[in-house]
C-alpha positions as CSV (number, residue, x, y, z in Angstrom):
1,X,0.0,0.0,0.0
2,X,0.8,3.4,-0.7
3,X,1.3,3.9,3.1
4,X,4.3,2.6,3.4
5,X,6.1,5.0,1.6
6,X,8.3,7.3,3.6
7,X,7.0,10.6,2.5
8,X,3.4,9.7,3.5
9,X,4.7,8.7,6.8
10,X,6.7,11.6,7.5
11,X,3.8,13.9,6.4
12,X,1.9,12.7,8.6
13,X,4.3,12.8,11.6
14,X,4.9,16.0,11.0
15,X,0.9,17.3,10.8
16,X,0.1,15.1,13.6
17,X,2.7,16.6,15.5
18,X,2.3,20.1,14.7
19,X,-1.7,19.8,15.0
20,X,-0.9,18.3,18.5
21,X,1.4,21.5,19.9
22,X,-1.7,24.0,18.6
23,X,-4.1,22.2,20.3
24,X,-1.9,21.3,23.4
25,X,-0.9,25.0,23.9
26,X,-5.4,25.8,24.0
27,X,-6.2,26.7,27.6
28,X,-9.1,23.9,26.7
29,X,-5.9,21.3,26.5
30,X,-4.0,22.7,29.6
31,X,-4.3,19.8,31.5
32,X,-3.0,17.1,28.6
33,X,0.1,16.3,27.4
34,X,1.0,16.8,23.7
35,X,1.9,13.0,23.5
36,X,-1.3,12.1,24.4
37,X,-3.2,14.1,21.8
38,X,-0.6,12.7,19.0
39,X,-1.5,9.5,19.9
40,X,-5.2,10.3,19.9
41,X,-4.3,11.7,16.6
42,X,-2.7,9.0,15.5
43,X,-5.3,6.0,16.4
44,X,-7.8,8.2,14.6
45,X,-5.5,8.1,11.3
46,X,-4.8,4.2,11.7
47,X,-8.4,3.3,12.4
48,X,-9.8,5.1,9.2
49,X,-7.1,4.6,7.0
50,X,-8.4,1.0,5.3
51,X,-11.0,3.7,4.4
52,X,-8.6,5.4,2.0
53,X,-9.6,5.4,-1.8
54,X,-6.6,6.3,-4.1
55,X,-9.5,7.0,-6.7
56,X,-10.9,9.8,-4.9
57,X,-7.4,11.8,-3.5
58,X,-4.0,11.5,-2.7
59,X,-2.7,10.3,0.4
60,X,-1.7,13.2,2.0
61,X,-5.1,14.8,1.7
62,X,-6.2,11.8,3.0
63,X,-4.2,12.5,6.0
64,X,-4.7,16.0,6.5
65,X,-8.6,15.5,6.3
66,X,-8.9,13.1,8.9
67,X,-6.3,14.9,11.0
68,X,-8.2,18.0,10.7
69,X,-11.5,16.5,11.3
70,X,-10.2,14.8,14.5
71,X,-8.8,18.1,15.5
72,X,-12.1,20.1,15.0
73,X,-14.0,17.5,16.7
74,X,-11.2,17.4,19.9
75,X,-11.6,21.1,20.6
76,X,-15.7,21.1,19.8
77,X,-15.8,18.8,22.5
78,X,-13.5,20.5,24.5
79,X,-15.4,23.8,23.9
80,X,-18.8,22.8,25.2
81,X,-20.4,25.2,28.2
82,X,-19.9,22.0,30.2
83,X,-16.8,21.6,29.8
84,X,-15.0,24.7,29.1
85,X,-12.3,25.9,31.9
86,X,-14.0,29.6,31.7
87,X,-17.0,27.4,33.1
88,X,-17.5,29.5,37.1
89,X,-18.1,26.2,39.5
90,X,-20.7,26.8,42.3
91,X,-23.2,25.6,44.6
92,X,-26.4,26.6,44.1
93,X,-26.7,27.4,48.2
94,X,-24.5,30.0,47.4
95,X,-25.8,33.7,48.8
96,X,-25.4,35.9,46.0
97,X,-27.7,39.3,45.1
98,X,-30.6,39.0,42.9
99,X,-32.6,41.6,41.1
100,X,-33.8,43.5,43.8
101,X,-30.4,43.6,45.7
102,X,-31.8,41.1,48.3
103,X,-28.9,37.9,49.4
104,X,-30.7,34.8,48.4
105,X,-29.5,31.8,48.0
106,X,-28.2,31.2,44.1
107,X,-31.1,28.7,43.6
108,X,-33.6,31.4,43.5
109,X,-31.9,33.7,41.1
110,X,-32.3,30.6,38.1
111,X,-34.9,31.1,35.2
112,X,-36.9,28.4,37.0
113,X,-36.9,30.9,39.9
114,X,-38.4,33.7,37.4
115,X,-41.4,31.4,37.1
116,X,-42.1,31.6,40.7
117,X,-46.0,32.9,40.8
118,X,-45.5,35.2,44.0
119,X,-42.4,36.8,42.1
120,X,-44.3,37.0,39.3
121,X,-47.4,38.3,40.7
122,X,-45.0,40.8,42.1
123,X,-43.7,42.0,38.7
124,X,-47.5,41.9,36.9
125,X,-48.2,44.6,39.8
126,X,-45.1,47.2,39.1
127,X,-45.7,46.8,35.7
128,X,-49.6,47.9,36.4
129,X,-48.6,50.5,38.4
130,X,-45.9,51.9,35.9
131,X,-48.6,51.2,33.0
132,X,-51.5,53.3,35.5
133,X,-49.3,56.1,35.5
134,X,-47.9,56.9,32.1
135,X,-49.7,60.0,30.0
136,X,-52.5,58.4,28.0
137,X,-50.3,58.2,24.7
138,X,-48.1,56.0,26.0
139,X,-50.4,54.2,28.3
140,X,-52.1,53.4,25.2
141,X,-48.6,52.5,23.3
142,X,-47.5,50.4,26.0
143,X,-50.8,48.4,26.4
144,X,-50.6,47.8,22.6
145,X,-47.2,46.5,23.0
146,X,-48.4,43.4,25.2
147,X,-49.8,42.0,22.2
148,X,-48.2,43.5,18.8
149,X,-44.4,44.3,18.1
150,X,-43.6,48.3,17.4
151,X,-43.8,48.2,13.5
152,X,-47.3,46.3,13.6
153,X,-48.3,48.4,16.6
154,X,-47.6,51.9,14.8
155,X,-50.0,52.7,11.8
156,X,-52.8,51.2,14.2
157,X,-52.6,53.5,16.8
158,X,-51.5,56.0,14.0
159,X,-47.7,56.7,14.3
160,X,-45.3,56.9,11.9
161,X,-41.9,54.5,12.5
162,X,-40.4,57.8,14.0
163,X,-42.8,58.8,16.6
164,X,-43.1,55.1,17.8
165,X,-39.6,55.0,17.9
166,X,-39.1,58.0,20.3
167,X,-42.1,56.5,22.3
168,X,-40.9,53.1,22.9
169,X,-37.9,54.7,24.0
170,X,-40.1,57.5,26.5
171,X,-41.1,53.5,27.6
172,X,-37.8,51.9,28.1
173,X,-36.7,55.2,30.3
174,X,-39.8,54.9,32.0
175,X,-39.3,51.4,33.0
176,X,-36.0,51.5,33.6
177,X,-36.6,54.6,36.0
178,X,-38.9,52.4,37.9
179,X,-36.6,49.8,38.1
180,X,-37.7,47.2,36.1
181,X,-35.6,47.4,33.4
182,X,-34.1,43.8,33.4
183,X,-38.0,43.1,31.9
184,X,-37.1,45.6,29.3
């Protein structure tokens, strides 16, 4: 086989020992030892060489296909939320601040905890209370809003794109004032 031949071997030597010092100097890769990706490298290349088809390339591109493919695959893997070093490790007990600047434990603070009905009950009544006291214009806007995006909500109400524009704005400032701008 065409394998044997001491170019193809060195070629692929030298890629599998190049592609294993980029990947081994990742802060994904910190912990591994650039032998240990070669070899991972390497059993790749040995198990899917009897796939090889002189007909459709040459060796080397061959080589450098499944070498690359392994490689992207190795740091996709290595990349995932789970397993990423940048990934912050902590219990969920945890007190940290949530919205309001109260220390809760960090449990509360997940999106599951968003769906709590007495916190949302909580948030349906400042946003009532914000709504109640807005100038009728943008009371009317705003109530509009809950059920139709700006550009649909507009020529209804009869605005032009510039006046809703500077509106929605007047509505985001508003909310934000009152401190519920993370809903925004």
């Amino acid at each position: 086989m065409q394998w044997m031949q001491p170019s193809n071997d060195r070629y692929a030597a030298h890629l599998i020992q190049f592609k294993a010092w980029v990947l081994s100097r990742r802060r994904a890769f910190a912990g591994d030892a650039r032998e240990d990706i070669e070899q991972d490298l390497w059993l790749d290349l040995l198990e899917r060489l009897p796939k090889y088809d002189p007909e459709k390339a040459a060796l080397n591109t061959f080589i450098a296909l499944v070498v690359e493919r392994r490689v992207a695959t190795l740091i996709r893997d290595r990349s995932t939320e789970k397993r990423s070093p940048d990934r912050e490790e902590c219990s969920l007990d945890d007190p940290v601040l949530d919205a309001d600047g109260r220390v809760v434990p960090r449990h509360e603070t997940t999106p599951e905890a968003a769906n709590d009905p007495a916190r949302l009950r909580d948030l349906e009544r400042d946003v009532a209370h914000v709504v109640a006291h807005l100038p009728d214009e943008l009371r009317a806007i705003a109530l509009a809003l809950a059920f139709g995006t700006q550009n649909s909500v507009g020529p209804e109400l009869g605005f032009s794109r510039r006046a809703m524009a500077k509106a929605v704005e007047q509505l985001r400032e508003i909310f934000r004032d009152a401190g519920l701008d993370e809903y925004l």
